[in-house]
SESEKE-618085 format. One line per 5 residues: number of its first residue (from 0); their letters; for each residue x, y, z of N, C-alpha, C. Coordinates in nm, 2 decimals. Layout:
BEGIN
NUM> a> X/Y/Z/X/Y/Z/X/Y/Z ~ ...
***
This chain:
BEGIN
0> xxxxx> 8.03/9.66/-8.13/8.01/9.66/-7.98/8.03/9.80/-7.93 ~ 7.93/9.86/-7.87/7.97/9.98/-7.78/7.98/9.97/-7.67 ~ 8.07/10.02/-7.63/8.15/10.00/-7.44/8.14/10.13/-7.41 ~ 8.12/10.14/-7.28/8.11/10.30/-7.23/8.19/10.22/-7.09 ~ 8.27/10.36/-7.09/8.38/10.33/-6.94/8.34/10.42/-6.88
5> xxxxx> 8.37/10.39/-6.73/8.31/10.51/-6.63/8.45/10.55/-6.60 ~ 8.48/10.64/-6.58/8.62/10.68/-6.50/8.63/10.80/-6.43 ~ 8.74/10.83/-6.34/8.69/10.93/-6.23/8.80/10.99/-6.25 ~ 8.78/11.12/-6.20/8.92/11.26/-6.19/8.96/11.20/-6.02 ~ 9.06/11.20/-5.97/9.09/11.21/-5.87/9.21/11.28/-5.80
10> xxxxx> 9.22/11.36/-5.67/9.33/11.41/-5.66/9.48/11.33/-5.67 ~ 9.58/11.36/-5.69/9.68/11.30/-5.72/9.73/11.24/-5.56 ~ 9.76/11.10/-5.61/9.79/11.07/-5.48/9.95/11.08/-5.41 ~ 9.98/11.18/-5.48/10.15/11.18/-5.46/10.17/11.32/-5.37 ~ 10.02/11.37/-5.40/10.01/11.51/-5.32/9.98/11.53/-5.18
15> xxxxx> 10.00/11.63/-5.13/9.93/11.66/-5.04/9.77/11.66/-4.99 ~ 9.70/11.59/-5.00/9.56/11.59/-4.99/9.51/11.64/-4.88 ~ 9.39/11.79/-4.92/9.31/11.82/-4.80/9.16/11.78/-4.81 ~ 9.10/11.85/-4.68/8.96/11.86/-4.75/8.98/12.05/-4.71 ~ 8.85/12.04/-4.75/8.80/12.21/-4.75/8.73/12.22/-4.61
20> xxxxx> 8.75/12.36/-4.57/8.73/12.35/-4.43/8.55/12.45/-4.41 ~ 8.46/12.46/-4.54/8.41/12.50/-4.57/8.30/12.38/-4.53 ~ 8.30/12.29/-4.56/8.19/12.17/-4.56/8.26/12.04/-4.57 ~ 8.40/12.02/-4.54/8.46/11.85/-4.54/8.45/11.81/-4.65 ~ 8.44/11.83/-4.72/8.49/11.76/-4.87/8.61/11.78/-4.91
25> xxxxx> 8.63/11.65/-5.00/8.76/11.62/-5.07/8.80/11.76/-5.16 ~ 8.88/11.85/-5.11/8.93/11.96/-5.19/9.01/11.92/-5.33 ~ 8.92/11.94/-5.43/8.97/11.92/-5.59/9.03/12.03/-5.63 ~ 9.07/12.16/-5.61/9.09/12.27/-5.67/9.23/12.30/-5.65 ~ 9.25/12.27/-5.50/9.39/12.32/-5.49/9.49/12.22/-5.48
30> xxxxx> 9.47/12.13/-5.54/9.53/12.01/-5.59/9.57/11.97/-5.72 ~ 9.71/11.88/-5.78/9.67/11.86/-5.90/9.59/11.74/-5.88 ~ 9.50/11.68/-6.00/9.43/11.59/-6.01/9.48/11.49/-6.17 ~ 9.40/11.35/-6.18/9.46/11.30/-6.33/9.33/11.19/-6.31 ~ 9.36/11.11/-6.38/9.25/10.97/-6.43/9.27/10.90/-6.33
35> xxxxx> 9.18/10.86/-6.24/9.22/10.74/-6.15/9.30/10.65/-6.18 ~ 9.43/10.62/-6.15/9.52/10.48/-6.22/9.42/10.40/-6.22 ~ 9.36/10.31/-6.12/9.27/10.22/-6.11/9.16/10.18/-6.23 ~ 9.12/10.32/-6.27/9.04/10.36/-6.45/9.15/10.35/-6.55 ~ 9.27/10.33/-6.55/9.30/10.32/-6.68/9.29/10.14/-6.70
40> xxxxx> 9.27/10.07/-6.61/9.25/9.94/-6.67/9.12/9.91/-6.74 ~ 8.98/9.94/-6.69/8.91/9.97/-6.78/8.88/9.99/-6.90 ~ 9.01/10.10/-6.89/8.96/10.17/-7.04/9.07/10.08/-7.11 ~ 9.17/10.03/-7.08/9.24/9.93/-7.17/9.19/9.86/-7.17 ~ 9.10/9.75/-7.10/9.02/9.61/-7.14/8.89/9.70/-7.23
45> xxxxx> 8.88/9.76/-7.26/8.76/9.84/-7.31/8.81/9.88/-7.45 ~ 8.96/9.94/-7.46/9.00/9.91/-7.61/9.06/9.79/-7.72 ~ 9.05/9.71/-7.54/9.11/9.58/-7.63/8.98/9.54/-7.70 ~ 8.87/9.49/-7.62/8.73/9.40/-7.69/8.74/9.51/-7.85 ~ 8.75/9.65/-7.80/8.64/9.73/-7.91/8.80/9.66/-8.03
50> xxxxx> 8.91/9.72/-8.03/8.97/9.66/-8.16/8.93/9.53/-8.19 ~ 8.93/9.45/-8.11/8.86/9.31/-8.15/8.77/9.24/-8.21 ~ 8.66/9.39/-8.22/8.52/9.34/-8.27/8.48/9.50/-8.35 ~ 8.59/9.60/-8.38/8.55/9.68/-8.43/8.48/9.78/-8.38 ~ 8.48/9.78/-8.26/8.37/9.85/-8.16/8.39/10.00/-8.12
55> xxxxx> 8.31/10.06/-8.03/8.32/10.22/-8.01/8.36/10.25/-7.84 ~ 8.44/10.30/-7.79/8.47/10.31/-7.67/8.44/10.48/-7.64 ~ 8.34/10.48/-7.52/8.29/10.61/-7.50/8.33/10.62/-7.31 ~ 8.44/10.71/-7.30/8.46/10.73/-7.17/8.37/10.82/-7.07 ~ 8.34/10.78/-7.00/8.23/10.90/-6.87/8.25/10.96/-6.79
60> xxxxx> 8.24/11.06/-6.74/8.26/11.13/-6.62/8.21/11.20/-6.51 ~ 8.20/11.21/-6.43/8.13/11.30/-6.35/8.19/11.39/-6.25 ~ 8.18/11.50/-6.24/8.28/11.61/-6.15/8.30/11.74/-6.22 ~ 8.40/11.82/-6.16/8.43/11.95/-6.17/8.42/11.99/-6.32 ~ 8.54/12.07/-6.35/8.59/12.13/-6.51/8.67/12.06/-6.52
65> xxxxx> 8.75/12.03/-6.41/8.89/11.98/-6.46/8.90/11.81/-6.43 ~ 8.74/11.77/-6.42/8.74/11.64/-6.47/8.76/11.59/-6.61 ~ 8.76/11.71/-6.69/8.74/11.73/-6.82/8.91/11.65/-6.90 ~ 9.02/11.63/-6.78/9.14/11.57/-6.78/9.15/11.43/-6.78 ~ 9.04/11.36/-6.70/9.03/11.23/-6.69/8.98/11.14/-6.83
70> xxxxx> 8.86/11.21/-6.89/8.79/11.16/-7.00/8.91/11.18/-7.11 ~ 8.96/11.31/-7.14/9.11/11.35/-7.24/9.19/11.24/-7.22 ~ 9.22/11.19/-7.12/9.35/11.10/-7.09/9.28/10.96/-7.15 ~ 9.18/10.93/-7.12/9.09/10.82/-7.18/9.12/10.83/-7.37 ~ 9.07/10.97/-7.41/9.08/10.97/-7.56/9.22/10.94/-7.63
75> xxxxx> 9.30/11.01/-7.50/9.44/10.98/-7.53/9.48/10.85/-7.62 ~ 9.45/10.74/-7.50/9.47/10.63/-7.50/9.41/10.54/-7.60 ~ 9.30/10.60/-7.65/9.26/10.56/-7.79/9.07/10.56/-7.80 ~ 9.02/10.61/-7.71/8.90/10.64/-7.67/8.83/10.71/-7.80 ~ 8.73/10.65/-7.85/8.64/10.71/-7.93/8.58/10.85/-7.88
80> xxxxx> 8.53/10.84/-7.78/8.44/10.96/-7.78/8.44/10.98/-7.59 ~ 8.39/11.09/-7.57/8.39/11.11/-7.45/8.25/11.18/-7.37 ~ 8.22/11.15/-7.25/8.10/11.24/-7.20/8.12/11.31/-7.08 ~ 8.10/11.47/-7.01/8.14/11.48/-6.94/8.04/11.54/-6.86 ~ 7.96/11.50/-6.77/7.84/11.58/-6.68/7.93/11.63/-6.58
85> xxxxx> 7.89/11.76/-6.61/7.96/11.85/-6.49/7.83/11.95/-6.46 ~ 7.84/11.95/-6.33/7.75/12.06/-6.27/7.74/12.14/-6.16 ~ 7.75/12.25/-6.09/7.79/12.31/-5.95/7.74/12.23/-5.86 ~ 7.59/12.19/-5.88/7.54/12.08/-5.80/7.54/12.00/-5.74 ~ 7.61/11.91/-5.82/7.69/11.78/-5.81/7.79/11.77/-5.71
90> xxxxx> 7.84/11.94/-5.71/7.97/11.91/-5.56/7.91/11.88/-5.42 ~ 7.97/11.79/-5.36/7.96/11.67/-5.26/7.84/11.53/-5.29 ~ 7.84/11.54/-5.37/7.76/11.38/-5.39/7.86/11.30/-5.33 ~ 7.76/11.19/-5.28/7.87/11.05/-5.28/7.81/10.96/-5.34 ~ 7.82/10.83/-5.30/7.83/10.72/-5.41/7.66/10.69/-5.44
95> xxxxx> 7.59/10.70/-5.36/7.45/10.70/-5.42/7.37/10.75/-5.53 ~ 7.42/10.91/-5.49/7.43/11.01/-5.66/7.51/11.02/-5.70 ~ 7.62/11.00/-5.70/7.67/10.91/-5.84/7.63/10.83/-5.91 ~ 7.62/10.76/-5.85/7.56/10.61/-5.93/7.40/10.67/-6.02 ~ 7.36/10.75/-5.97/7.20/10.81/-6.01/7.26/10.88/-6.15
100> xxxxx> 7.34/10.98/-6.14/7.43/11.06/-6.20/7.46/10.97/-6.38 ~ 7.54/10.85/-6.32/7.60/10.82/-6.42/7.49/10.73/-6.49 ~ 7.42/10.71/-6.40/7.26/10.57/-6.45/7.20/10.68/-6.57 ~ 7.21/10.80/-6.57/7.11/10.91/-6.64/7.16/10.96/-6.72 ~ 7.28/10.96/-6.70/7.39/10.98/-6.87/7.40/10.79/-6.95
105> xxxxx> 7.40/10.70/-6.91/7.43/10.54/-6.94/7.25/10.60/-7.05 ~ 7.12/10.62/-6.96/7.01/10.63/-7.04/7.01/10.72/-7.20 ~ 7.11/10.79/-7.19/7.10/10.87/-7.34/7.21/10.78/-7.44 ~ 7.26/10.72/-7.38/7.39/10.63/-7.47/7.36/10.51/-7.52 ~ 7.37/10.46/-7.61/7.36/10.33/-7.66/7.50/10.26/-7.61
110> xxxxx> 7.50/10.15/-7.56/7.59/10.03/-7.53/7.55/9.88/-7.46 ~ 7.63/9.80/-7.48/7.64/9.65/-7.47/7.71/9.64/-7.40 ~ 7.81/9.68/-7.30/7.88/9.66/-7.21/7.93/9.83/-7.14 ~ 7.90/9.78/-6.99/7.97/9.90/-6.89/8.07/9.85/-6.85 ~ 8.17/9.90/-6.83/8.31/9.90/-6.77/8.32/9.96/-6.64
115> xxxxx> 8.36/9.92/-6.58/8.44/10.03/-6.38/8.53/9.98/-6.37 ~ 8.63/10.05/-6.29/8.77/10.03/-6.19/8.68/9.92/-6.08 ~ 8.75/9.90/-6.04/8.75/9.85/-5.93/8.72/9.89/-5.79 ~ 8.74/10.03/-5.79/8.73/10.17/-5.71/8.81/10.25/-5.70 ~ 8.76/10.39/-5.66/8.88/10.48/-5.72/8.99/10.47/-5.56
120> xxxxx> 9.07/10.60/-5.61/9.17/10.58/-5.52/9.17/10.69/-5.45 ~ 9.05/10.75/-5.44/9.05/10.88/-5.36/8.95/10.82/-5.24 ~ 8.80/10.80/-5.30/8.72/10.75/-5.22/8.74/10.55/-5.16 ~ 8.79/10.52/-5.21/8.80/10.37/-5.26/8.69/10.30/-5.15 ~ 8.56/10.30/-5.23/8.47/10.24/-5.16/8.41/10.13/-5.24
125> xxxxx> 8.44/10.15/-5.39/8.41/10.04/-5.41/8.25/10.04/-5.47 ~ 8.17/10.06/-5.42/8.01/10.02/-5.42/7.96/10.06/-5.60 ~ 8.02/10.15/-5.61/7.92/10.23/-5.79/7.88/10.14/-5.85 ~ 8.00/10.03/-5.87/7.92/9.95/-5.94/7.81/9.91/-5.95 ~ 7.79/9.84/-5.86/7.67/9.76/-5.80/7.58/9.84/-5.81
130> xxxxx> 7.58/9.97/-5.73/7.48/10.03/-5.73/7.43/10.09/-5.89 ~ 7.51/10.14/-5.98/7.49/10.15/-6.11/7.40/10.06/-6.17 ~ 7.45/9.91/-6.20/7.37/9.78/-6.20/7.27/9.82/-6.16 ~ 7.23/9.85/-6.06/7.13/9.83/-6.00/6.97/9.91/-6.07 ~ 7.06/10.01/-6.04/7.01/10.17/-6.12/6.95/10.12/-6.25
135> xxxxx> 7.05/10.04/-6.33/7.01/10.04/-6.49/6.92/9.90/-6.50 ~ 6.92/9.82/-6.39/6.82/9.72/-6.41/6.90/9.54/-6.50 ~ 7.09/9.60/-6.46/7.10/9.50/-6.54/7.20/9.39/-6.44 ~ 7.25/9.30/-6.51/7.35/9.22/-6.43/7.50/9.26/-6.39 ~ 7.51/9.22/-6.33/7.65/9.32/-6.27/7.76/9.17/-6.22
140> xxxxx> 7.90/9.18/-6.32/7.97/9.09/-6.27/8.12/9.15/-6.20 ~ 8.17/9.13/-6.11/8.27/9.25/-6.06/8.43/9.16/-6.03 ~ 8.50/9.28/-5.99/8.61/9.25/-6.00/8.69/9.11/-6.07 ~ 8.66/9.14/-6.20/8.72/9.06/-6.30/8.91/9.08/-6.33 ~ 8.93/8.99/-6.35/9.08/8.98/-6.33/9.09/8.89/-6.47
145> xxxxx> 9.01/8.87/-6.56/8.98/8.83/-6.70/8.88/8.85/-6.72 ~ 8.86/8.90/-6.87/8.73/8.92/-6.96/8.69/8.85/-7.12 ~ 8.58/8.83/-7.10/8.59/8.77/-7.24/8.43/8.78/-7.28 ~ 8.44/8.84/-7.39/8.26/8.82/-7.45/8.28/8.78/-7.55 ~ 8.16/8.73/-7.56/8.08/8.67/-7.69/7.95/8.56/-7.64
150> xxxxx> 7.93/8.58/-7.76/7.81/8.49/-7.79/7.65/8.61/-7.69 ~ 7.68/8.69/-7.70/7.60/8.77/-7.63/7.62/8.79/-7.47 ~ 7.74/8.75/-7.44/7.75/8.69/-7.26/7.89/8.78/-7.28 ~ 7.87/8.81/-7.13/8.04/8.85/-7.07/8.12/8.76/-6.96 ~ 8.20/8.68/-6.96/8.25/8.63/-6.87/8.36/8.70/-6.78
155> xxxxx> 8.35/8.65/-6.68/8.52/8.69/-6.65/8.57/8.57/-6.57 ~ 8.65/8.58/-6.47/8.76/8.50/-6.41/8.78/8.60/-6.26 ~ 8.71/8.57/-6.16/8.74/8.61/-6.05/8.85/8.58/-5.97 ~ 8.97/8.63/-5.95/9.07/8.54/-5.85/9.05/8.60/-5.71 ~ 9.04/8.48/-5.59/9.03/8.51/-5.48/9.10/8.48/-5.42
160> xxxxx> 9.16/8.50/-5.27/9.26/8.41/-5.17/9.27/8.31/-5.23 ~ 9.16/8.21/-5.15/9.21/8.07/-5.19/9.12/7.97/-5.28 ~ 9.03/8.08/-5.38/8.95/8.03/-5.50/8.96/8.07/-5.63 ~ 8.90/8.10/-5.77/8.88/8.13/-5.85/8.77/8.11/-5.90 ~ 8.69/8.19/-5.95/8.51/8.17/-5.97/8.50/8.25/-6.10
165> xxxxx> 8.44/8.14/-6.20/8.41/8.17/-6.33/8.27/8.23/-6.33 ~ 8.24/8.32/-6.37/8.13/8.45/-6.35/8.08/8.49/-6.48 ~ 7.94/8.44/-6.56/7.91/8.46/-6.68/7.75/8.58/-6.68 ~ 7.73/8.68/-6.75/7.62/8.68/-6.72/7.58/8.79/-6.92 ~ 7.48/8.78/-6.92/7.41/8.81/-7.03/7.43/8.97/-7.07
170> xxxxx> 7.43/9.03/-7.15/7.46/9.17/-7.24/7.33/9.28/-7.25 ~ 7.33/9.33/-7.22/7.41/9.44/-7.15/7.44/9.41/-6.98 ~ 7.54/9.47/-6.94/7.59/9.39/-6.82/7.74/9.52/-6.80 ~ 7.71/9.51/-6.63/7.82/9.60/-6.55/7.89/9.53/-6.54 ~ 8.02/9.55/-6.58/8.20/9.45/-6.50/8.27/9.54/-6.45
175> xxxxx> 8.30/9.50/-6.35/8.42/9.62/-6.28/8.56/9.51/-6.31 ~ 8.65/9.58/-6.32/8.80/9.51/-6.31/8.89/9.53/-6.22 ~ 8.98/9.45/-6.23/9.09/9.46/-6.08/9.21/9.54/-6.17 ~ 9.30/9.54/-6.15/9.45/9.58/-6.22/9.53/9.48/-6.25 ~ 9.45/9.32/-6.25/9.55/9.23/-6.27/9.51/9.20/-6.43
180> xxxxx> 9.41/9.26/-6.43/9.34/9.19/-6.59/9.43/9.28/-6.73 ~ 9.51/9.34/-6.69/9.65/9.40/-6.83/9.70/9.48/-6.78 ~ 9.80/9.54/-6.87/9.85/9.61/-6.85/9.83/9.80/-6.91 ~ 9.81/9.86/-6.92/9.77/9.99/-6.96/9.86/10.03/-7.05 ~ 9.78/10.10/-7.16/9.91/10.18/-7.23/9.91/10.27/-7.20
185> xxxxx> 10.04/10.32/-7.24/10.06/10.45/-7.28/10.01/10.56/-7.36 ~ 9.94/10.66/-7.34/9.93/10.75/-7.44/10.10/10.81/-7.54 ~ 9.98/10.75/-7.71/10.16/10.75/-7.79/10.12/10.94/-7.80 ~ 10.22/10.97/-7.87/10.20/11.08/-7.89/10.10/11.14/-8.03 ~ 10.09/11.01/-8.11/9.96/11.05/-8.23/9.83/11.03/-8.19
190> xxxxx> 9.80/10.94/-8.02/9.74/10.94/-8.01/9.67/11.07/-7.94 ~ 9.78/11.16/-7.87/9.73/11.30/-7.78/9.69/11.38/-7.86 ~ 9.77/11.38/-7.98/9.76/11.44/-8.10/9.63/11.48/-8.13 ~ 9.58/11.33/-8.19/9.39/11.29/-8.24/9.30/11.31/-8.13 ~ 9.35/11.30/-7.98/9.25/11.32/-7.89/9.18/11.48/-7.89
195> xxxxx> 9.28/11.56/-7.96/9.18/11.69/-7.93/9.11/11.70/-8.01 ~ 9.08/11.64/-8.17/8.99/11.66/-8.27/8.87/11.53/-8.21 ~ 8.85/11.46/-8.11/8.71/11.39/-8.06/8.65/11.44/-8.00 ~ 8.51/11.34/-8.07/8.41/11.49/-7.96/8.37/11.43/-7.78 ~ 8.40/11.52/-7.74/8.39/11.54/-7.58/8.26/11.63/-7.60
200> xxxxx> 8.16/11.57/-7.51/8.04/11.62/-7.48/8.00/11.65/-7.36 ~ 7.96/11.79/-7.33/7.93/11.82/-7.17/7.79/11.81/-7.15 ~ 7.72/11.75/-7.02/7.64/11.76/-7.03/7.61/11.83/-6.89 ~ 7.49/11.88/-6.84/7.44/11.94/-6.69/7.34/11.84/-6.63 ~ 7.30/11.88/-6.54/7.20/11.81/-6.45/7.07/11.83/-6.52
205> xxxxx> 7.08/11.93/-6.55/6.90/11.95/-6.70/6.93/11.87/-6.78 ~ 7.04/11.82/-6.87/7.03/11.77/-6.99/7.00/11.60/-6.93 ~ 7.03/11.59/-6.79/6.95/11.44/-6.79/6.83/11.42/-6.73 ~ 6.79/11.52/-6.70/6.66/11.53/-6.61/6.60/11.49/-6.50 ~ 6.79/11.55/-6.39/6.80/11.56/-6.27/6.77/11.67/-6.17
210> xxxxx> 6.71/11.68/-6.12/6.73/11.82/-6.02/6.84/11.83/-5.93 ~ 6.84/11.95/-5.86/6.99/11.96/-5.77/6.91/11.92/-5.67 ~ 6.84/11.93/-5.61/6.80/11.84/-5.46/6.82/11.68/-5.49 ~ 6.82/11.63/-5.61/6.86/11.50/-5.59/7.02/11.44/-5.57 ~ 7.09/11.50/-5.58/7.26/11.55/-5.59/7.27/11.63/-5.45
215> xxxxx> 7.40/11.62/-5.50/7.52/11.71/-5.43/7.51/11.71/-5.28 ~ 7.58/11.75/-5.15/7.61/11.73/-5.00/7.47/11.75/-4.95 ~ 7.37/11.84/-4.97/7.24/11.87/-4.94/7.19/11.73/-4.93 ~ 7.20/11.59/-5.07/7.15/11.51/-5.06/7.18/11.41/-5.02 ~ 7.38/11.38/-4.98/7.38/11.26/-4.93/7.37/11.20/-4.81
220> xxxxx> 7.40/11.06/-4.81/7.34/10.98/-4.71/7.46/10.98/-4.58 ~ 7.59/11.00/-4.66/7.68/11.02/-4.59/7.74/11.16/-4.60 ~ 7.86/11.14/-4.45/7.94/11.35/-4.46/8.02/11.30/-4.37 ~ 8.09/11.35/-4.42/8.24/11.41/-4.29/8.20/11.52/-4.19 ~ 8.28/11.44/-4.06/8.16/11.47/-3.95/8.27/11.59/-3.88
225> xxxxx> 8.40/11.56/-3.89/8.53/11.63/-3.86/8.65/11.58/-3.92 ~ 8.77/11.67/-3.95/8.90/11.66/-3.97/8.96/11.69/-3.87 ~ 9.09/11.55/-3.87/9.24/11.62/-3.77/9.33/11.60/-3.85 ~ 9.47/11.65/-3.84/9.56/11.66/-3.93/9.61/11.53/-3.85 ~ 9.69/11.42/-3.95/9.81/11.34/-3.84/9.88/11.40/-3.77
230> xxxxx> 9.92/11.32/-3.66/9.94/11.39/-3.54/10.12/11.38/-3.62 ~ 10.23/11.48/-3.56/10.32/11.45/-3.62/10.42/11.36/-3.53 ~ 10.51/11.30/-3.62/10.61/11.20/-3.65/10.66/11.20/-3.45 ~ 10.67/11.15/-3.38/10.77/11.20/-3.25/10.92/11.12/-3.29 ~ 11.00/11.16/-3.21/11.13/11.08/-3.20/11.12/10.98/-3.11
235> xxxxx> 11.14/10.84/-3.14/11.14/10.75/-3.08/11.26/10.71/-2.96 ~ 11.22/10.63/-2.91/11.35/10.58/-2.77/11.43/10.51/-2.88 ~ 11.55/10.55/-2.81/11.66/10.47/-2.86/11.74/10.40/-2.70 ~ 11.75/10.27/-2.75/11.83/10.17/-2.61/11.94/10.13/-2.64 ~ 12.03/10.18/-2.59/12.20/10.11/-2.62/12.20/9.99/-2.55
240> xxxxx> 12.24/9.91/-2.61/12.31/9.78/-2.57/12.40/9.78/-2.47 ~ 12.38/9.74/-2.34/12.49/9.74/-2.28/12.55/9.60/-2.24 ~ 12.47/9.50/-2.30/12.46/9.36/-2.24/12.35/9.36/-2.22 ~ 12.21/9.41/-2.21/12.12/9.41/-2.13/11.98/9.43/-2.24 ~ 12.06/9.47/-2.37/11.95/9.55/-2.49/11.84/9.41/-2.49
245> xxxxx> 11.87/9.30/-2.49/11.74/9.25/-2.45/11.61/9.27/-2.38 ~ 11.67/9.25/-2.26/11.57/9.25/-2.12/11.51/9.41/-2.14 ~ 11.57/9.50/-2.19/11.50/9.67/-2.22/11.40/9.64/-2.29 ~ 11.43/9.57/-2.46/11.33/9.54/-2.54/11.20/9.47/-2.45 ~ 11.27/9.38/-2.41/11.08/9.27/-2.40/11.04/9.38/-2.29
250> xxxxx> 11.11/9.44/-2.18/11.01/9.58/-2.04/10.97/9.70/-2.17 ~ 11.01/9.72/-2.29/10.99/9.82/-2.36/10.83/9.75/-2.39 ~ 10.81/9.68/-2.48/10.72/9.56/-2.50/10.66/9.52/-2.43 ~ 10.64/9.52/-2.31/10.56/9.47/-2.22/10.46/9.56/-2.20 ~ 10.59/9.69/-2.14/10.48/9.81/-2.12/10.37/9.88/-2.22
255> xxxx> 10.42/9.84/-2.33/10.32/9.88/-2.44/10.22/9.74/-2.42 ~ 10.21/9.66/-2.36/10.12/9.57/-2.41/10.13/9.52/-2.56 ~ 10.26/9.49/-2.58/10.26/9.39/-2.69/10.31/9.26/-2.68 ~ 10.37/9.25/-2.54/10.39/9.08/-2.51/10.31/9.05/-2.39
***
């Protein structure tokens, strides 16, 4: 079985995050960036099936140079092979070309199953999937919180509030997963080791036979229309008790309109 995972570079969420004051986009440069956490479940349920059935796990990417960290952390983990479409072009796509993006790299690859997060954690919108599906003409079953194939079928186990819905659909087939479906490993150290001798493949917007008017901020459907920084922290009232710290609270509360 070949599985191809999609996974995304994203800025680190521990950081400071700007945009660029050039055009509103998410600033990747002056940031560190790593694998979306959200992508490493993916790629774990993507090396569990492949040891299970012998199979080939090919991680994907789309973005900068230094997306070229997200797919590595993939190989880390035990990732057969990697793909990386990078192109100047590509900067400000959103999720429409993307999905076009990765539909046109998915066309040069052989595989039986797509893999997604759930959504990344920078944009977290969620939609690629679907729209990927869509793109490739196949069935799309999503946020899976269990997986299981065979017999030519992918199932999973959808948990909701107050349901659970068993979700089967035929091969080749998009699954996105939640973070409840395992746990991730760790990259061992033989495995960082072996990651630098796989082949990682770059590809451009020519090698899929995209133009740049179909990509990047020129083409999307959405933009960031303006930034404000949060306003900062103020110092709050403080009410001493004098016997009376009640009756302050609820006139404190009132006046805000919350009782």
């Amino acid at each position: 079985m070949n599985i191809v995972v999609c996974v995304k570079y994203v800025p680190d969420a521990q950081a400071d995050r700007t945009f660029s004051s050039d055009d509103n986009t998410t600033d990747r440069e002056n940031v560190d960036g790593l694998l979306s956490e959200l992508d490493e479940y993916p790629v774990e349920e993507a090396l569990k099936l492949a040891e299970a059935t012998d199979g080939k796990v090919i991680a994907l990417t789309v973005g900068p140079d230094d997306a070229e960290d997200a797919v590595r952390k993939a190989l880390q983990m035990g990732a057969h092979e990697a793909v990386h479409v990078v192109d100047d072009a590509i900067h400000g796509s959103d999720a429409l070309a993307t999905s076009k993006i990765l539909a046109a790299a998915l066309g040069k690859l052989e595989y039986d199953l797509v893999l997604t997060g759930m959504t990344s954690t920078d944009g977290t919108m969620g939609v690629v999937p679907a729209m990927l599906a869509e793109r490739l003409g196949l069935p799309q079953v999503t946020l899976a919180s269990e997986l299981t194939v065979a017999d030519g079928k992918a199932t999973i186990r959808r948990d909701n509030d107050a349901s659970t819905e068993i979700v089967e659909a035929s091969l080749p087939a998009v699954v996105s997963v939640t973070d409840q479906i395992n746990e991730p490993r760790y990259p061992s150290f033989k495995g960082i080791m072996a990651a630098k001798k796989k082949p990682l493949t770059t590809w451009s917007l020519d090698d899929l036979g995209l133009s740049a008017d179909e990509v990047g901020l020129s083409a999307a459907w959405t933009a960031v229309a303006g930034i404000a920084e949060r306003p900062a922290r103020t110092a709050g009232q403080v009410v001493k008790d004098e016997g009376d710290g009640g009756a302050k609270l609820v006139e404190f509360l009132a006046g805000a309109k919350l009782v």
